[in-house]
N, C-alpha and C positions, 0 to 999 in steps of 0.2 A: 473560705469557700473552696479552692484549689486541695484541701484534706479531705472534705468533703467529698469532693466528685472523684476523686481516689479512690475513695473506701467507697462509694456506690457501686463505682469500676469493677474493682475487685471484687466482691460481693459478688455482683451479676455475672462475672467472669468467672468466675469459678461455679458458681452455680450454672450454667450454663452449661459449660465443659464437662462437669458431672453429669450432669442428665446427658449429653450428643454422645458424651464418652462411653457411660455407662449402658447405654440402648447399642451402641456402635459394638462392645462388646457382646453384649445378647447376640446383637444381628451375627458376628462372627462367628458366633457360638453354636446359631443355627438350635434356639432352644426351640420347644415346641409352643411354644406361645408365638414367638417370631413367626415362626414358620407355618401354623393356623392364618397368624394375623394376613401374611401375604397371601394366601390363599382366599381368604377372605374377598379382599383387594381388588384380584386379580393377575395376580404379578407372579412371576416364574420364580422359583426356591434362590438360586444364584442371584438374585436381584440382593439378599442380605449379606453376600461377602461383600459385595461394591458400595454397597451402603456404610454396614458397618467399616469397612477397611479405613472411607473417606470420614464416618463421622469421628474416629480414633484419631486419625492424622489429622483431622481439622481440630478437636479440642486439646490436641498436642501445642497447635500452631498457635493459637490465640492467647495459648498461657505465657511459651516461650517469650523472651527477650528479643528484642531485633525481627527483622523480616518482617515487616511492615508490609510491604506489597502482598506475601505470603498470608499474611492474619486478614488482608482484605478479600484475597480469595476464599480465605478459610469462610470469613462472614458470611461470603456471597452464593456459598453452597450450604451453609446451614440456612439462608433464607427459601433458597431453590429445594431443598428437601424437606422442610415444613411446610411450606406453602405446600408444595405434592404429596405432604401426606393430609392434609388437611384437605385440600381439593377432592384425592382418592375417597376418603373417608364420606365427604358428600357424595360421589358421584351412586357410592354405593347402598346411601340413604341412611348412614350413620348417625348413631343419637349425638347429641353434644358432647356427652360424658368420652367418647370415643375420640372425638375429634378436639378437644380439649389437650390435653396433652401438646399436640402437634402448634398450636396456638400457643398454648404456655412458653412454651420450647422458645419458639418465636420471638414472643414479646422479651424473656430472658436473655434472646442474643439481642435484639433491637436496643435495648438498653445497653447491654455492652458498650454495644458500637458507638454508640452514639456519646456514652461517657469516658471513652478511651482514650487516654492522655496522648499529648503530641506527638513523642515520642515511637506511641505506637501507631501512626497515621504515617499513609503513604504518599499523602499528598498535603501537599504547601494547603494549612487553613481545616484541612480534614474535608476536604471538597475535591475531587477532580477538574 
């Protein structure tokens, strides 16, 4: 069972990290899809350096080795930046297909987290 929950881990951590990395790059990129999409929104253009910068750094964090404390922070802003984009995307009367992604994103890291061996937990049990 213990090989198992590895290779789920793995799996959804890396897929994860793809996608936060991959969009985080966009957002740095400041392509014109990003840059519609925030306007869309509502949100100021410089909102996707801070995004992107942190979603790069965070799917750096999570891959890495060690830093345990560091990959629970990293978790706890990929859940704070899907949930707000997901929220955004309602508030603005977004179809599913829009807000979908942001949900996807999500449930990709919630999986993670949740199957992330000891080793990489920052707390005695994976509990605070």
């Amino acid at each position: 069972m213990e090989k198992r929950k590895r290779i789920v881990y793995w799996i959804f951590t890396v897929w994860a990290s793809f996608g936060m990395g991959s969009t985080g790059i966009m957002q740095l990129m400041r392509t014109k899809t990003e840059v519609d999409l925030l306007a869309h929104l509502g949100f100021p253009v410089y909102l996707l350096t801070i995004l992107g910068a942190w979603k790069v750094l965070g799917a750096v964090a999570i891959l890495v080795p060690k830093f345990a404390l560091l990959k629970e922070w990293a978790y706890a802003g990929f859940l704070f930046a899907m949930t707000g984009a997901a929220c955004s995307h309602l508030a603005v009367r977004d179809s599913f297909k829009d807000i979908f992604p942001s949900l996807f994103l999500l449930v990709l890291t919630g999986i993670s987290w949740h199957f992330r061996p000891a080793d990489r937990r920052a707390f005695a049990g994976g509990r605070p």
